[in-house]
N, C-alpha and C positions, 0 to 999 in steps of 0.2 A: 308252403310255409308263409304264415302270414306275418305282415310287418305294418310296425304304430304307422297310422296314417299321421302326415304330417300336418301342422298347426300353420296358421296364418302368421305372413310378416307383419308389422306394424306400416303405415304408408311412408311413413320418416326414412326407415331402412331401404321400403321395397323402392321408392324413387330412385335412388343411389347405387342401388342394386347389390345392399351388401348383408351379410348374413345378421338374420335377426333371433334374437334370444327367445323370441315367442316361435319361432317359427322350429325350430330343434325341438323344446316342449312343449307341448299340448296343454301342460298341466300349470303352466305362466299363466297371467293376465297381465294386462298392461299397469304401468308401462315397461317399458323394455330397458334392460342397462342402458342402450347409448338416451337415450331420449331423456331416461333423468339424469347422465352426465352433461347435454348438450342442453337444458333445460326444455326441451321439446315438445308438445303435445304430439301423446302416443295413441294412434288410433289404426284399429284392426283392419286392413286392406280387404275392402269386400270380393266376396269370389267370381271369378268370371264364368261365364256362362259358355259351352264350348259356340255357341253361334256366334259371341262376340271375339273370340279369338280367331273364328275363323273371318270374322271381319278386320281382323289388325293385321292379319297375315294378308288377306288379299289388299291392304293398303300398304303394307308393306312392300310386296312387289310391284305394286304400280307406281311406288314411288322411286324404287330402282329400275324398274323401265322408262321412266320418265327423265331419271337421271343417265343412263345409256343414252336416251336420243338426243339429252340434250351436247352430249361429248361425243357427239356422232361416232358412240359404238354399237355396233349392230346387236338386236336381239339374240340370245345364245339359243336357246328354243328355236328361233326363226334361220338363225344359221344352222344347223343341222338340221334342220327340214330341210333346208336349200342343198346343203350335201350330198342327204340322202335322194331328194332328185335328181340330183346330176350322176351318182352314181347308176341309178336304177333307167334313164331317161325318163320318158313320157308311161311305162308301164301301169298299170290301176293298181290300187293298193291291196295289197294281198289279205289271204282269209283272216279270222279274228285271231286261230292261234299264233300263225307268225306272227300278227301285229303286236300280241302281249309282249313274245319273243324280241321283237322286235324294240319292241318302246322301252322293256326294260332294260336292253343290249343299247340305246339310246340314251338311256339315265344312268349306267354305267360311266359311260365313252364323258359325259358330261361332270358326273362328281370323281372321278377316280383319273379319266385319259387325258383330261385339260390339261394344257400346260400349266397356266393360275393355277391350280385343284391345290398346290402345296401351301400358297398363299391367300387361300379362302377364308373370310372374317364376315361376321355376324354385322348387317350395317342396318342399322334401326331406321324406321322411319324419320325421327326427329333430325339424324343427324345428316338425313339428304337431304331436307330439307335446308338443315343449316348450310352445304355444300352450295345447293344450290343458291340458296339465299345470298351468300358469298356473291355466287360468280353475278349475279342480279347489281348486287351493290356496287359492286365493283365497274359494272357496264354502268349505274346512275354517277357514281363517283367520277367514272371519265367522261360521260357529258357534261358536266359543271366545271373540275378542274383538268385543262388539258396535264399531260402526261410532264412535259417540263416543269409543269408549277409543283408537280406533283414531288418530283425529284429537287427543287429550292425547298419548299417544306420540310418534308426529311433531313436535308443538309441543314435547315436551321434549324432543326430538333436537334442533331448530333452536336453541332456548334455552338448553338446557343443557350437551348433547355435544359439540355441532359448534364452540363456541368455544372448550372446552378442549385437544380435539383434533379437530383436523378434517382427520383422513385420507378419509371419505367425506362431502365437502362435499355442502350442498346447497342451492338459492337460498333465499334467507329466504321467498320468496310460494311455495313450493311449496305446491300443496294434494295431499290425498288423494285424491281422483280424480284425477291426473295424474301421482300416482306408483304406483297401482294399475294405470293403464292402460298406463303406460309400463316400468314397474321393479319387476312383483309381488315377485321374490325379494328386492331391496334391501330392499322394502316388510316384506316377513318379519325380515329382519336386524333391522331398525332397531325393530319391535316385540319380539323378541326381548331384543335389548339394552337398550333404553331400557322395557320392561316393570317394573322393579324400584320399588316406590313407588305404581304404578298399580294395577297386576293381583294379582291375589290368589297365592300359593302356587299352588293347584291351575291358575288358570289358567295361570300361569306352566310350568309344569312342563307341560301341554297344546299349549303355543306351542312349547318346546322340542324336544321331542320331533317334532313336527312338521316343523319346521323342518329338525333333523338329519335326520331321515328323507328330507324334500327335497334336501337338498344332497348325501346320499348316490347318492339314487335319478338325480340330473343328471348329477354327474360321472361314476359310473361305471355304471350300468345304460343309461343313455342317452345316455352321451357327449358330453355338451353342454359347449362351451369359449368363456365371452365375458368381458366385462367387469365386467358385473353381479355376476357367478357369483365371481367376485376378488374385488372389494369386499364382498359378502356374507361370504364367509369369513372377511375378514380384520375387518370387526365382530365376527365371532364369535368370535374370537381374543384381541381385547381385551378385551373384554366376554363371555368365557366363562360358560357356565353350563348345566351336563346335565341333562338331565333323569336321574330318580333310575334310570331302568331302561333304561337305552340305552347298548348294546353295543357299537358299531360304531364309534368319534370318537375323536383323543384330539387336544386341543389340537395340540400342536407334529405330529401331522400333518398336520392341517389345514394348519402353516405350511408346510410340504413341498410341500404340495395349492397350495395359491394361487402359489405358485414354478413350480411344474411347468404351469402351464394360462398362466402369464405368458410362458414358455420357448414354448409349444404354440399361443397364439392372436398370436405374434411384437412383443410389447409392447417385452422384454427387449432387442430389437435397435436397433442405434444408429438416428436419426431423421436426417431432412435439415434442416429446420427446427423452431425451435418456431411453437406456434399453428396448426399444420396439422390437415387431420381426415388419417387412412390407415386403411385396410381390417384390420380385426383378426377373422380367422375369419369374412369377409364383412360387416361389423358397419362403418359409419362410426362413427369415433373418436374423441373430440377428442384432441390429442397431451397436453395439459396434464394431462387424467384420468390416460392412459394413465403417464404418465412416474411420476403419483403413485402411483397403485397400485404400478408397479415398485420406487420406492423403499419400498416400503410394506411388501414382499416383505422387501427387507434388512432394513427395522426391526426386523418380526419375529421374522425367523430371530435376528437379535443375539443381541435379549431373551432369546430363552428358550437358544440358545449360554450367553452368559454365566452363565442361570444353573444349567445344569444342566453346564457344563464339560466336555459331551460324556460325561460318565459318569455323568450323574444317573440309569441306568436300573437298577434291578435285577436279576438275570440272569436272570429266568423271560421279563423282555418279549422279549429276545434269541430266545426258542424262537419256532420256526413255531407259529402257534396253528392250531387242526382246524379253524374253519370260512374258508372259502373268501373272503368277503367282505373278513373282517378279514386275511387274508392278501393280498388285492389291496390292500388300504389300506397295511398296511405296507412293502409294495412300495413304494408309488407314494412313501410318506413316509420309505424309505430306514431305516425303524426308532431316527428320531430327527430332530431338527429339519435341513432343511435347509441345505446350506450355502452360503449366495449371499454369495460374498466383494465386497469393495468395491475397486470399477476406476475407470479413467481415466470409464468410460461414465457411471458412475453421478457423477461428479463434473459431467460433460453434463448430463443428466437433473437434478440439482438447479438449476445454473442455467438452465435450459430452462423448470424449472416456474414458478423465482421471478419470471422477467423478458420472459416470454413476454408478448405481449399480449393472450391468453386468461385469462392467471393472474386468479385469485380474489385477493380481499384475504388469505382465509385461506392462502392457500399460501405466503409468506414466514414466517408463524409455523409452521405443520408443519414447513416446513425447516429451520427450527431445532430440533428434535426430532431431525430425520436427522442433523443434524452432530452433536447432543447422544451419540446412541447409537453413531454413528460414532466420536468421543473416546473413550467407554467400551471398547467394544470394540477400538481400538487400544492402550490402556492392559493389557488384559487381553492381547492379542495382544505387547506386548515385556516385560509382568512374565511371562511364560508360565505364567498361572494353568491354562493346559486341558492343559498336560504333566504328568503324574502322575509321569512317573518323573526328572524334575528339580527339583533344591531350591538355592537360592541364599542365603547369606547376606546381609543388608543393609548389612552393612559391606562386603563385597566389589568391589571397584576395576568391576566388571562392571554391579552391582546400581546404585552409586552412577551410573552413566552412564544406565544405564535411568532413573531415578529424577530427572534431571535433565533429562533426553530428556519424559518424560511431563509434568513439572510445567510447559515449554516449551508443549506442546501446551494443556495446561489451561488457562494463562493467555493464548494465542493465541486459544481457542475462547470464553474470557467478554471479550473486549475487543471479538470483531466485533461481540457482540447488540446489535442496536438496544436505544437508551435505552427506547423502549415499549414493547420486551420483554422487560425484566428482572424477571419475577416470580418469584414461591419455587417455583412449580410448574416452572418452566425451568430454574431456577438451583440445583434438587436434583441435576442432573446433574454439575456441579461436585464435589460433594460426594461422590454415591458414584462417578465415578473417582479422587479422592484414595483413598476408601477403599479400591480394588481398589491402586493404588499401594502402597499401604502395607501392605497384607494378609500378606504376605509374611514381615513381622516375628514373624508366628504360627506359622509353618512348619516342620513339621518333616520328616524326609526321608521320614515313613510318614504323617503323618497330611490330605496334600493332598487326599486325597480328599473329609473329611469339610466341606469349605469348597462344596462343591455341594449345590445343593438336593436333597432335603429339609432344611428348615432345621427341625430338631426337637432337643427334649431329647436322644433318643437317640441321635444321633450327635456327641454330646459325649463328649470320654473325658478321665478326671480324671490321667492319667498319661502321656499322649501330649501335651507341651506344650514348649516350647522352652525352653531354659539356656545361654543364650550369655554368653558375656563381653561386658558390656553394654559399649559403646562411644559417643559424639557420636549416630553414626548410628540405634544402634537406641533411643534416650531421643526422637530425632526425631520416628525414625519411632510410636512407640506413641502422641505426644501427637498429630503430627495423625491418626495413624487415631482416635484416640477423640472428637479433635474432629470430625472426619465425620458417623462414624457417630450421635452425636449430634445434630448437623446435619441428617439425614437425617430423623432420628425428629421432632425439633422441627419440623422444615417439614410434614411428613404428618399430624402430630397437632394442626397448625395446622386444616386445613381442615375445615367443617363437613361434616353424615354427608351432605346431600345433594349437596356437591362432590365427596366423597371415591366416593360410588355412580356420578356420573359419569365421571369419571376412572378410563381403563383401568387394572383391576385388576392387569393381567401387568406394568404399568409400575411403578407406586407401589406399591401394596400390598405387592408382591414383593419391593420394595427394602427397605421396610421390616422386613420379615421377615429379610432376608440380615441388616440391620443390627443388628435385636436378637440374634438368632443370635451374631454376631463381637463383641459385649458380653460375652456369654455366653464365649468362648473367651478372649476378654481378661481376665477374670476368672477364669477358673482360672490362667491364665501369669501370675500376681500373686498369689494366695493359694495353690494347692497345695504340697504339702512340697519343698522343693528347688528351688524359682521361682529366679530371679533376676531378675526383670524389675520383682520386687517391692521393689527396691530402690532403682526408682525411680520409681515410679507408686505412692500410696496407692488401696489398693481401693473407700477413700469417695468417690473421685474417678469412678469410673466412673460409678455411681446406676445400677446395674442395675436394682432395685426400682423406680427411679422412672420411667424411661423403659420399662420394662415394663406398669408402673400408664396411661402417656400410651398405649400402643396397647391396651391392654383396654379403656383408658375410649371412645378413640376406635370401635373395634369393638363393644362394645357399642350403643354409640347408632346405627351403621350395621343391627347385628345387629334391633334394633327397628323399624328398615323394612324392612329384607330378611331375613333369615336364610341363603337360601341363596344370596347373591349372592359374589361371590368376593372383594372387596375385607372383606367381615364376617368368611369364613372365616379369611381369613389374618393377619387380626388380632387375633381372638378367641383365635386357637393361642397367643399369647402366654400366655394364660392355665397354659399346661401350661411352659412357659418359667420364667414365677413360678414354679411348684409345685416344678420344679427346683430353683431358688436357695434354696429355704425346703429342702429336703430334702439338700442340700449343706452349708449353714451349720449346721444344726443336726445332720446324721448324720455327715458325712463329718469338715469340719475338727474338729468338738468330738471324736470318735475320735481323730482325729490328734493333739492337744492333749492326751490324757488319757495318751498312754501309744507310741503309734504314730510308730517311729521313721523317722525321715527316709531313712535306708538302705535299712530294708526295703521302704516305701513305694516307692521307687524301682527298687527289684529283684523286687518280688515283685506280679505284678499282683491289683488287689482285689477280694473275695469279690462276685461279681455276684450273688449268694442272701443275703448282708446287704441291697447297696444299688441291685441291679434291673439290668437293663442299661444306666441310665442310666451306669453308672461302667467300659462295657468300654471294652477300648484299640479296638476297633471293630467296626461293625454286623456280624450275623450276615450270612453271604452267602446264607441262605433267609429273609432277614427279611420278613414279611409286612404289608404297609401297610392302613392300614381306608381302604375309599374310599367313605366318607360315606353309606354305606347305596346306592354306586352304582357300579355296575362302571367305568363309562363315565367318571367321572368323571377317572381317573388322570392324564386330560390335565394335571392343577392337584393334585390330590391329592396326585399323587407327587412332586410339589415342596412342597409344605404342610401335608401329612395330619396325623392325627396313628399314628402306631406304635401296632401292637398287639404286646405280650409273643408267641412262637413258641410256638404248639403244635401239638398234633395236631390239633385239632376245626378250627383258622384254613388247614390246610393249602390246602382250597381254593379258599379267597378269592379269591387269587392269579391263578387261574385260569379265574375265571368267564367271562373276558371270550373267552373262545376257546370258550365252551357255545354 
């Protein structure tokens, strides 16, 4: 009796190992249902050859023999030979029929008489690899940090981390041995992260490197897709930190990376219940984890969306770089932060995580983080801060409806928080989307750009500022953006250095820096020649100096336990912030004032060989950023750095990262 020969998987499913819709029919083409639910490129898994299967298969066993010696278990083949000579003595081996007899009464005794035989499981080559890859890391992780620093880590993740955010929760009694044994990679994460305070500089910067190198060599030399491998990421996202000479990383790919293995190991896809375990890349899962991480994913992507407004890049990251690796990264990370918009699903997924009966105490507080970021980014999504080539007046019958639409929202999302969880660190959120509201009042129809991070001196321009006919609307709007963004600075510079080390950098820190930055722009649309906005805000009212002086002093005192921690850097940059304002008031208006009229000022743009580049109408389009003595680092740099002047000798900076 014959039977339809069966039809090829598509490679999307056959990776994952799950039933594909070409593969039941013959009479399909691509693509396959999941590939156009998951929007995927469906391509036909070519056939193998029986020579090359029987090449997977004998790597297959040597990678389980390989893993036997290294757990000094004896060969099973090699122990019943041993047997069978001790049974038999020194005797010769008998004629060929007993031996068939023999060998197959041999491979009996082996799949059927084992004691294991009940407990036999299919182990892929990949995933001895991954075992052993483990026990490897773990042997480099204990030469760099001894075993007690190991266990103060962990205790300041439980104590410190995990209750300000605790996107990668973990039971208060965990011990080190049990998260060694169970979760080396997490175990990496969360020394990497939670390192700053304990470990030395050099160790530090040994842990990193390490680390990335791990996370590199899983995802894509060895293709490993689970849960762990998410959350590890996305610690390292928050709590970023390169080592000084690593090439291969950059933040917001990473956030791309943890998106694309959430899509890959089927997390992303709607659930049946909450509280249930389901199979994720063969892995039982709890659903509650899973949901988190997924939301964990959007968080992300927001964050660094919002602040880099989809054009934070420079145009050299845009080129194919020459080596291979860093081109499959940038692939896989689309050449910018991913974009995982927010759906009916993920409105599922939050109440799945808060009200499951899995859920953790701490996941009703994370979720409010998601709805925090969620506000933000809807605030940014109808003022249309990521369209560059739109400019809206505030007065505008348009504007005033967005403007009333969002302040709706704002005061919708601080009424739900529970009363115990109204702190300054939640309720920052408040504050910078009023600020992203009101931003707008600064806008001019060329200068939207310079409103994305980097948030530096030099993408200030002393002549690119707005002159509108001040109206109700924009007297409104400039008192509460300045009440915000002050807001903003007050709450951050409230918390001491070691809150402020624990608390993700890309979150706080970041905000902070947008905030002093839009001080910084609010202050030239109030004092440059030709303002008019100056006619109704006094500039003593800003206290640029002073709220500049709150994030150096706070940075500094971070900078005294870390230095190269992320939250130190990007409050320290203030410092070049200050040096502006002192170089503006004393070069720029005192010119202005002595003789420099207001017409020409205005028509004629000024001498960037008097007052630096700090004073062009906009960044050089070859401008070259310092990335802190680290190529690798741009992930954060290139939203924070600080700018180097163009020259020739800086040309290849730029470009290291592609050597």
């Amino acid at each position: 009796m014959s039977t339809q020969k069966r039809g090829r998987a598509c490679l999307a499913c056959a990776s994952i190992k799950i039933k594909c819709q070409l593969g039941s029919d013959t009479s399909l083409e691509p693509p396959c249902e999941r590939c156009v639910r998951l929007n995927k490129e469906c391509v036909l898994s070519a056939p193998k050859r029986q020579k090359d299967r029987v090449a997977e298969l004998e790597a297959q066993v040597a990678a389980l023999t390989k893993l036997l010696q290294v757990q000094g278990i004896q060969d099973p083949t090699a122990a019943a030979s041993q047997h069978g000579e001790d049974s038999t003595g020194t005797s010769p081996l008998p004629s060929t029929a007993t031996g068939e007899s023999n060998g197959n009464a041999r491979k009996r005794r082996l799949l059927d008489d084992s004691p294991a035989s009940s407990s036999v499981e299919y182990i892929s080559a990949t995933s001895l690899d991954s075992r052993d890859g483990n026990n490897k890391d773990l042997w480099k992780l204990d030469n760099i940090v001894p075993l007690e620093f190991q266990e103060r880590i962990l205790e300041r993740y439980l104590t410190d981390i995990v209750p300000v955010f605790p996107l990668v929760p973990l039971p208060a009694d965990t011990t080190l041995e049990a998260i060694r044994a169970e979760r080396p990679i997490l175990l990496q994460a969360i020394v990497y992260a939670g390192s700053p305070g304990v470990l030395s500089l050099d160790m530090q910067e040994d842990v990193a490197r390490m680390f990335l190198n791990r996370i590199s060599s899983t995802t894509f030399e060895q293709g490993q897709k689970s849960l762990e491998i998410i959350q590890a990421i996305q610690i390292t996202c928050l709590w970023y930190r390169a080592p000084k000479h690593h090439k291969h990383i950059a933040a917001y790919q990473l956030i791309s990376l943890a998106s694309n293995l959430a899509d890959d190991i089927g997390i992303s896809s709607p659930l049946t219940a909450p509280g249930v375990k389901y199979s994720a890349e063969g892995q039982d899962v709890e659903a509650v984890d899973a949901l988190r991480a997924w939301l964990g994913c959007y968080h992300l992507s927001s964050v660094m969306g919002n602040l880099m407004r989809a054009t934070g890049l420079p145009a050299w990251y845009h080129e194919e770089p020459t080596n291979p690796f860093m081109s499959k990264m940038m692939r896989s990370g689309e050449k910018g932060p991913a974009a995982t918009n927010w759906g009916s699903h993920h409105d599922q997924c939050l109440l799945f995580m808060e009200y499951s009966p899995t859920s953790l105490p701490t996941d009703r507080w994370v979720g409010q983080y998601f709805r925090a970021e969620k506000l933000c980014d809807d605030v940014v999504e109808q003022m249309d801060l990521s369209n560059l080539a739109s400019y809206y007046d505030v007065s505008q019958v348009g504007m005033k409806i967005k403007v009333q639409s969002c302040k709706n929202q704002i005061l919708n999302w601080k009424v739900k928080i529970p009363q115990a969880l109204r702190v300054p660190s939640l309720l920052l959120w408040e504050h910078v989307a009023t600020a992203y509201m009101y931003e707008a009042v600064l806008h001019t129809p060329t200068n939207k750009r310079s409103f994305a991070a980097p948030f530096v001196a030099e993408n200030l321009s002393c002549s690119d500022f707005p002159t509108p006919v001040v109206t109700q609307d924009h007297i409104t709007a400039i008192y509460e953006l300045l009440s915000a963004l002050h807001a903003i600075i007050d709450i951050i510079s409230s918390f001491d250095a070691m809150t402020t080390i624990a608390l993700p950098g890309l979150l706080y820190a970041s905000r902070a820096a947008y905030a002093n930055f839009v001080l910084a722009k609010l202050y030239i649309a109030v004092t440059a020649p030709g303002n008019t906005l100056g006619t109704i805000l006094d500039p003593s009212t800003i206290r640029a100096d002073e709220y500049g002086e709150k994030m150096i002093d706070l940075g500094t005192r971070v900078k005294a336990i870390d230095e190269r921690c992320a939250p130190a850097r990007m409050l320290v940059a203030a410092t070049r912030l200050k040096e502006w304002y002192t170089l503006y008031n004393a070069s720029f208006l005192s010119t202005v004032s002595n003789g420099m009229s207001i017409e020409s000022t205005n028509t004629a743009p000024l001498d960037s060989g008097t007052f630096g580049n700090v004073f062009t109408s906009q960044t050089p389009s070859d401008w070259t950023f310092q990335f802190s003595d680290s190529a690798a680092d741009f992930g954060l740099d290139i939203l924070f750095a600080e700018p180097l002047p163009f020259d020739g000798s800086m040309n290849s900076l730029a470009f290291d990262i592609a050597k």
